[in-house]
Structure formats: structure tokens, C-alpha cells
N, C-alpha and C positions, 0 to 999 in steps of 0.2 A: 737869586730869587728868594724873597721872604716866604715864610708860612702864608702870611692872610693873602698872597698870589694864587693859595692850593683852592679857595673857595671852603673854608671848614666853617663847622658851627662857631660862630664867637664865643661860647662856653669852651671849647676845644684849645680855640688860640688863647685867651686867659689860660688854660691850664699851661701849657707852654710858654707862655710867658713870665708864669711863676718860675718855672723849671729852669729859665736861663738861656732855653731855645730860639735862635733867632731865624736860622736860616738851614733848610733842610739838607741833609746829605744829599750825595745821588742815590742811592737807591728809592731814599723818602721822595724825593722830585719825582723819579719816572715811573714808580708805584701808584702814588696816590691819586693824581687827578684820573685814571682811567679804572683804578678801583673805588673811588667816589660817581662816575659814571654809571657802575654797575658790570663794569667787564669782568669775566676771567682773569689770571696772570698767572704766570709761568715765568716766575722771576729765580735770578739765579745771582745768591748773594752767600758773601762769610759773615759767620758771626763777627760785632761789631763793626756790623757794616751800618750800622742805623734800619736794621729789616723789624725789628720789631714793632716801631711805631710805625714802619712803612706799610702793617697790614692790622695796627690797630687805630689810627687814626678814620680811614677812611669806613671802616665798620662802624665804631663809635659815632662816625658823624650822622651815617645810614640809618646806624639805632634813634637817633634825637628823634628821626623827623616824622617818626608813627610811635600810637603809643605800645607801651609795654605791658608787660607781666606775666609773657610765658620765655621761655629758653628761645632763643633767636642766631645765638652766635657761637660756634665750637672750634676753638683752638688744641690743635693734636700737637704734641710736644714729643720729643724720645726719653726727657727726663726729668725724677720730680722736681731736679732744682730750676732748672729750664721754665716749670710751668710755676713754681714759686715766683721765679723773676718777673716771669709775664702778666704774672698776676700785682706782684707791684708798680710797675710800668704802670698798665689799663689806671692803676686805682691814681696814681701821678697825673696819668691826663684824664683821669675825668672827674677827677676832682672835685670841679663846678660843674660836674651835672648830676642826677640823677639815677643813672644806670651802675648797674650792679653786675658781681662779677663771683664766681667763686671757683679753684683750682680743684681738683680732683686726680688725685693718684695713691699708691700703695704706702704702706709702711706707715698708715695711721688709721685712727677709725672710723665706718662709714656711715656715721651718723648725721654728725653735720654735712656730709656731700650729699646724702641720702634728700637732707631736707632743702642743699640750695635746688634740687631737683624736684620736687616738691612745691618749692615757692614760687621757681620760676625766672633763678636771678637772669638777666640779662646775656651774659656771655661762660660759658663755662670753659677753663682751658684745665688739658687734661691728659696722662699719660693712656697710651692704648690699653694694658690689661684692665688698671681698675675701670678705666669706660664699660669693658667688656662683662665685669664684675658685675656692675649697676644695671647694662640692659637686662640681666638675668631676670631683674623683678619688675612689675607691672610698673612702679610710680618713675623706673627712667625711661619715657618715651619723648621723641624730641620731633615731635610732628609740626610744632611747627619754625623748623630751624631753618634760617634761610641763605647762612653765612657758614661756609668753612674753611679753615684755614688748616693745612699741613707744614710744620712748620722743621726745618732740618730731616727732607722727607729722608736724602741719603744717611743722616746717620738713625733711622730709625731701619732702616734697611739693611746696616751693620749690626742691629740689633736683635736682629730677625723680627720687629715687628710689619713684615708686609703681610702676611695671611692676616694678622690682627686688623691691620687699617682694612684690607677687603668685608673681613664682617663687620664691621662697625660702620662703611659704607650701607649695609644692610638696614641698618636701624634708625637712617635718615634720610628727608625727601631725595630724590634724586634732581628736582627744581630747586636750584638754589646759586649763590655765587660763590666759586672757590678761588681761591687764594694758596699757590703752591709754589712755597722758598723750599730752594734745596741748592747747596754749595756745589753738589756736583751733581753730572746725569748720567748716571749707571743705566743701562739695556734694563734692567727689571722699571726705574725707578721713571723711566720715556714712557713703559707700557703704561705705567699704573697713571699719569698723565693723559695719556690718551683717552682713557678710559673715564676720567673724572673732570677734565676740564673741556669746553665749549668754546671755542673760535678764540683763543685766551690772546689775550697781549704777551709777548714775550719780551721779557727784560733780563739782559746782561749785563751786570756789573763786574767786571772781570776783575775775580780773585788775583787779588799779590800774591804772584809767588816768591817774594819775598817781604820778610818781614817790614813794618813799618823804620821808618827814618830814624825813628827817635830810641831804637831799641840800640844799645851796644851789647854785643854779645861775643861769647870769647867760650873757647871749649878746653875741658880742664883736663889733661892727659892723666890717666890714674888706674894700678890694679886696684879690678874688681874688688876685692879684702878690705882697700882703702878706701871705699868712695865712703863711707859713713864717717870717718877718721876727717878725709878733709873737708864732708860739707860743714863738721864742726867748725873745723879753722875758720872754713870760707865765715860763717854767721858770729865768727868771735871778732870780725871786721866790726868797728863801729858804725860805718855808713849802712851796716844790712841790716836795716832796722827790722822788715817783715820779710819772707819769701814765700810762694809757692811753690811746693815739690812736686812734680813728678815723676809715679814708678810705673813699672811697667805692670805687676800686678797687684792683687789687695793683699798677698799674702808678704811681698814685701813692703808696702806701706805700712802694715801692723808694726813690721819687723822694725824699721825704721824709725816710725813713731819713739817704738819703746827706747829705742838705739837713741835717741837726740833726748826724752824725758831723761835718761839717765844720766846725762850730762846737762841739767838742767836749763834746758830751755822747752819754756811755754809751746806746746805743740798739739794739733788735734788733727786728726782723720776723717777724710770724706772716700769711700765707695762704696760699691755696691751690697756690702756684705752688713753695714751701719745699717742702723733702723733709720726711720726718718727723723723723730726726736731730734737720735745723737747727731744725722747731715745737718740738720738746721742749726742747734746749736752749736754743733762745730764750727759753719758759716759764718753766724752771728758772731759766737767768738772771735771767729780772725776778723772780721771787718771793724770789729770795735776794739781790738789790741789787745785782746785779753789773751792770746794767743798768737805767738810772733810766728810760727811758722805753718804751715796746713799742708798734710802731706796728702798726695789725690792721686785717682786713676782717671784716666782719659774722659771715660765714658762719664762718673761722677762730675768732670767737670765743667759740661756743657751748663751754662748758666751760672759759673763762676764769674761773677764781673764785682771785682774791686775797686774803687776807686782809689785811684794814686796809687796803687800798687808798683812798689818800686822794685822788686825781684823776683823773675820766673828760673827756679831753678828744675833742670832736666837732670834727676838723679840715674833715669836710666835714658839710651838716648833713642829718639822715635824711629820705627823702624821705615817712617815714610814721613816725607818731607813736609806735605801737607801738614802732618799732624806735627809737625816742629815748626810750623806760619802759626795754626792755633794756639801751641802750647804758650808760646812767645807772647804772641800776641795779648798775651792779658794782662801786661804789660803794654806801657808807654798807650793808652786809649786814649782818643780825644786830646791829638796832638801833644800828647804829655811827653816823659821819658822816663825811660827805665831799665834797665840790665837783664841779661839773661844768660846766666852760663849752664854748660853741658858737661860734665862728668862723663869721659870717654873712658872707657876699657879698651886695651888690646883689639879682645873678640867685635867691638863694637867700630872700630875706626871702618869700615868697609858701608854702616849708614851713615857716617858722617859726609865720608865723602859721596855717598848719593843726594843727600840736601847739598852740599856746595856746590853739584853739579845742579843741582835745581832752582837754587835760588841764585847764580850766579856770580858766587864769591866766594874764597874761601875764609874760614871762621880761623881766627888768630890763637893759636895755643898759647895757654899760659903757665907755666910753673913758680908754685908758690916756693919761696925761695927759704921759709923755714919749716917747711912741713918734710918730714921723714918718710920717704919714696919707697923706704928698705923694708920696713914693717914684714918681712915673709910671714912670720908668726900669728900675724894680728888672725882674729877669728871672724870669720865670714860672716855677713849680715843674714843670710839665710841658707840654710842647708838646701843643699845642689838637689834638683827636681827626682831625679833617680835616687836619691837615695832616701827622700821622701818618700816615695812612694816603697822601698822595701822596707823602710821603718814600720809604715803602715800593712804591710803585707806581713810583716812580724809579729806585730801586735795581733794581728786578727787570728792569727795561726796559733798564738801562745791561748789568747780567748776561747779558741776552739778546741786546743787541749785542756783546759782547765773546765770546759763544760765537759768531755767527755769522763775527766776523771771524777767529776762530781756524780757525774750521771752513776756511773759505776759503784761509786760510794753509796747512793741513795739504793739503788739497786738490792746491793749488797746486805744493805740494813731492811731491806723489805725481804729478801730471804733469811732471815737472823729471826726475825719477827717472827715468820713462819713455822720457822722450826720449834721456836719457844712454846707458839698459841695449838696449835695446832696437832690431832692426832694423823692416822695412819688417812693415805689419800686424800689428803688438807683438809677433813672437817675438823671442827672446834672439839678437843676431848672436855668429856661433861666432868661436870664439877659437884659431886657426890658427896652430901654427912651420912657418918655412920660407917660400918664394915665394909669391905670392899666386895667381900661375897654375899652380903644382900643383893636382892634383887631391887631397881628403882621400885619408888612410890607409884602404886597403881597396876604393877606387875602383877597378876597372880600366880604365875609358874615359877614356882624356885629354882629351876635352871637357870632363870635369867631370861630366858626369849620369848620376847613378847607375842603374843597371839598374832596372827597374820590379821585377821577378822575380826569384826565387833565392835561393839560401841565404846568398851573399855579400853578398845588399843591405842596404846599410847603413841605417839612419836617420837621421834628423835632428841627431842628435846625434854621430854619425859609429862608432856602434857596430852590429855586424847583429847580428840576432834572436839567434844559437848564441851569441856574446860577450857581450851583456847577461845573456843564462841563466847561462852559466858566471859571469860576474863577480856574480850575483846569489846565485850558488849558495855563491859564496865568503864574501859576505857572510852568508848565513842562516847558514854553516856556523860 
């Protein structure tokens, strides 16, 4: 079945037809004609499954056919790359029309989002906090929004944003059409379904659990100490022209990054710990070669789509199978091909073999035949978690003595002071010209002791009451 069988605006198919699109996937088939209808859906698809045009074609066609100029359309994403991507898509197909689009998420400024909500762009797609940010202030209300889309609701659900998506349900009609993709249905992620969709169409695309045809993949048996040692080999191969890394956390992607720059090769970092700036430009970089390798954490890499990407490498290996169909998977897209090896430890063969059992085959070991297996010596990519954290527990304990010895010090020199400045019972001994056995200026008893009474009595200081007014009076004056 062609696109112009869906019924879209001929602005829409022009745009697809620049794009090179001819003929819709299935998710895009059993999507659109009942969300151009105006139905509910309750679709259940993996990334690169074609779901992203499958819920913005048919809004896009919805927007043509009344006019605009307030917010109409809100796409909820789990991450900024995610609503980055979706934001380039929308602008791909609507190319030849009219309608406007702007992303909104963290890790940049809220000025420009402040004012596509302000102007009124057409669709806004956008991560849950910074939404939440924006409803703060009077000028983000979206009264009249008629279009919502949740989009990867299960992994916004591993992210802990479901409290976030409930109040931000708050802050939009509750009349409207939603549009809910999610790979899988978790017990929270049925309820929150329930709750938000209306007699919906339900669509199964039933996730591969195993990876696509076109992927060869092979797992590389290796101590932990060595996986950084041979992912170098592996990329000293001429055919690995780019790869994608996968770690298990940001603290070794850092680690790694630095670990491949120092044996020079072009490398940049995407998670969550990056500003946004460095995510995009990291992106950008690898997409355009400027960077051969892009080392990534899971979550950062939702909306990682390269084209042609010829290697997904798994430096550490997933601890669930699922997330080894994804990780792969960005690789060989749109029937292409592509490679994916796995850097196995020891400790790690026990997921391996839960993906073989999953995906129903097992993955071929390979040993590199001049790489050095024996390395005991070689020094680990990241110091082991426990001992991080007593490093850290070191430090703070050595900081906490060094403040106490300071304190002490300062202490110390505040009673030094004291004893220097100061007479008997800490007042200040006065500081007298002349004999010692005069009596002060203004004294009349030659003993020294000043009158109890009187206008003459001095103070402490060797001034009486009338002289301190007058000299006080000088001063204020």
C-alpha cells in the first residue's frame, strides 16, 4: 500500500516524496488512517519501527485543515535527543506546509521555548521536567491543545517520569486526541492508559526479539582489565570506520572516552551528566565524521539514529535482552547492514546467555588471534565501586580534619589577641600620656577614683556623660 492510499494532505505527501518515502511500514499502515479519523490509539511499537511518522503524519494532516496560531499539538518524549530527532522529522515532513514546531527540554535556555509558547508555534515536543518548568509561569497555558502524544511512555517510566506526566496531564484539556507508543506495557504504564485514552484502537506491532537479519554479531570473550586494550584492536581494523559504544554507566564512558583519546582516536561522549550543547555537538560530530567513535549510556541514547551506521559496539554487556535488540539495533536500519560485537567478561557470560536464550541463538565467540589475553598487569578502566566510594569517604574525613585543625588555629589566635588587647576581666586597658600615678584627665580626686556622681564623672573611657554628647553631637552633625 502507497502513502497517498492513507488519505493525507498533498502538502504532506510532497513532503515524503522528497524524503524518498514510498510505501509505509506497518506500524505507519495501522496507525494512521484511524488517527487521521480522530481516534484514540494504543499502539505498541520499538524504536525504528517507523512510529514516529506513524503519530506525526496524521496530526500534521489534522493541523492543515483549521487554521492556526495558538499550541495545538504536544509531543512528550523521555529524552532531549529523542525530542531533538522529532523535531527534525516534523520540520522533513512539513516542509511544504506552514506549520511550526518548536522542542522544549533542559540543559539550555528558556528563552527561546519561553517565546515558541508565546507565539503559539503549532506543535510543541518536549521532555516532562522542563514542561513542568514552563507551566510555572502564566504565558505556558495550552488551553487550546487538542492533540497529545506520549511517546516511549515505558521508558519514561524507567525514568521515573510517571508523577511528572500525571501533572502535566493537569495543565491540559482533558478533551482532546491522544496518541500512546510504548514498546512495552508495564501494570503502572495499562493504568496510566486507562486513565488517558477513550475507546482507543489498539495496535500491535510485535517487537523482534531478535535482532534484525542484516546485523552480524559475534561476542568477544575478554578480562574485564582488557576490554579497553582490545576495543582498541577491534577499531585498528580498517573496515571499523565509525562505532557506537555502549557502557553501562557515565562514569565509565568518561573513563573510556579518555582511555580511546589517548590512543588517538577521534571520540566524543553522550549522557546524562553532558550539558546539552556538548549532547548535540557530540551528535553532530559523530554523524558528520568528525568523530569516529561516540561512547553512550542507554538512556542518552534514545534518539540516536545514524544513518549507515556500520558498528554498534557493547563495551559492557546488557543486563536484559531487550536492551541488547535496542542497543543493536542502530545498526543495519532500513534494511541496511551492520555489525555488532559484545565484549564479554567472565562475571558477564551468565547475560549473555540470557539474550541467547531470548533471542534464540546463540552469538559466535571470537578470539582475536594477535591480541594478548595475558595482560594481568594492565590497569583497569575504572576503579572498582567500593573503593570509590572509600576514596570518597577519605577525602571527606581528611576535609573534616583539616577544618577542625583550622578552626582550632583561628581559635587560638582569637585568645593570643586577647591576652595582648586586653586588661583584667577582658576590657581594653586604657592607654594613658603622662605619669602613671596621675590621675586621668577630668579626675579631680588624686587617688584616682572617680566620683560615683555628678556631671563631672567620667567613664570608662575617660570621657563624662556632657563630652561624649557634645563630641557625639559633632559627629552626627
Amino acid at each position: 500500500m502507497p502513502f497517498t492510499a492513507l488519505r493525507l494532505h498533498p502538502t504532506l505527501l510532497q513532503g515524503l516524496k522528497d524524503l524518498g518515502f514510498r510505501r509505509p511500514t506497518p506500524i505507519q499502515a495501522a496507525a494512521i488512517p484511524p488517527a487521521v479519523d480522530g481516534r484514540d490509539l494504543l499502539a505498541s511499537a520499538m524504536t525504528g519501527s517507523g512510529k514516529t511518522a506513524a503519530f506525526l503524519l496524521p496530526i500534521l494532516h489534522r493541523l492543515m485543515s483549521r487554521p492556526r496560531g495558538t499550541t495545538r499539538a504536544l509531543v512528550l518524549t523521555p529524552t532531549r535527543e529523542l525530542a531533538a530527532q522529532i523535531l527534525g522529522d516534523l520540520n522533513d515532513l512539513a516542509v511544504h506546509t506552514p506549520l511550526t514546531a518548536a522542542a522544549v527540554y533542559g540543559g539550555v535556555g528558556m528563552g527561546p521555548q519561553e517565546h515558541a509558547f508565546r507565539s503559539g508555534v503549532d506543535v510543541i515536543i518536549g521532555t516532562p521536567g522542563r514542561l513542568l518548568d514552563h507551566f510555572r509561569a502564566p504565558y505556558a497555558r495550552l488551553s487550546s491543545l487538542e492533540y497529545l502524544v506520549l511517546d516511549e511512555a515505558d521508558r519514561m517510566l524507567d525514568m521515573g517520569f510517571l508523577p511528572d506526566i500525571r501533572r502535566i496531564l493537569r495543565h491540559i484539556p482533558a478533551k482532546r486526541q491522544t496518541l500512546f507508543f510504548s514498546a512495552t506495557m508495564p501494570p503502572p504504564i495499562a493504568v496510566l492508559t486507562r486513565e488517558m485514552l477513550k475507546n482507543p484502537v489498539t495496535i500491535d506491532v510485535e517487537r523482534p526479539v531478535t535482532p534484525a537479519t542484516g546485523i552480524t554479531q559475534a561476542v568477544y570473550p575478554v578480562p574485564q582489565q582488557l576490554k579497553g586494550a582490545l576495543l582498541v584492536r577491534l577499531l585498528a581494523e580498517d573496515g571499523m570506520r565509525d562505532a557506537l559504544v555502549f557502557t553501562r554507566t557515565k562514569h565509565r564512558a568518561d573513563r573510556l572516552a579518555k582511555y580511546l583519546a589517548q590512543h588517538n582516536i577521534s571520540v566524543e561522549r553522550i549522557h546524562g551528566n553532558r550539558s546539552q550543547p556538548q549532547r548535540t555537538e557530540a551528535l553532530a560530530g559523530f554523524k558528520s565524521g568528525k568523530y569516529r567513535v561516540l561512547v553512550a549510556t542507554d538512556i542518552a541514547a534514545r534518539g540516536i539514529d545514524v544513518t549507515g551506521l556500520g558498528h554498534v559496539v557493547n563495551f559492557d554487556t546488557p543486563p536484559a535482552a531487550e536492551d541488547y535488540v535496542h542497543r543493536v539495533g542502530r545498526t543495519a536500519r532500513a534494511e541496511a547492514t551492520g555489525t555488532a560485537f559484545t565484549l564479554v567478561s567472565p562475571e558477564e557470560e551468565e547475560s549473555v546467555r540470557l539474550i541467547e536464550q531470548t533471542i534464540g541463538r546463540r552469538l559466535s565467540r571470537v578470539i582475536v588471534p594477535d591480541f594478548d589475553y595475558s595482560g594481568r598487569h594492565a590497569p583497569p578502566l575504572e576503579v572498582p565501586h567500593a573503593e570509590r566510594i572509600a576514596a570518597i569517604r577519605k577525602r571527606k574525613a581528611e576535609d573534616r580534619e583539616r577544618a577542625r585543625v583550622n578552626a582550632a588555629r583561628r581559635a587560638s589566635a582569637e585568645r593570643g589577641r586577647g591576652r595582648a588587647g586586653h586588661g583584667p576581666g577582658g576590657r581594653p586597658d586604657l592607654i594613658r600620656s603622662g605619669p602613671l600615678d596621675q590621675p586621668p584627665p577630668g579626675n579631680p580626686r588624686s587617688d584616682g577614683a572617680a566620683p560615683k556622681h555628678g556631671a563631672g564623672a567620667p567613664t570608662r573611657f575617660g570621657r563624662s556623660p556632657q563630652q561624649r554628647g557634645s563630641w557625639g553631637r559633632r559627629r552626627r552633625g
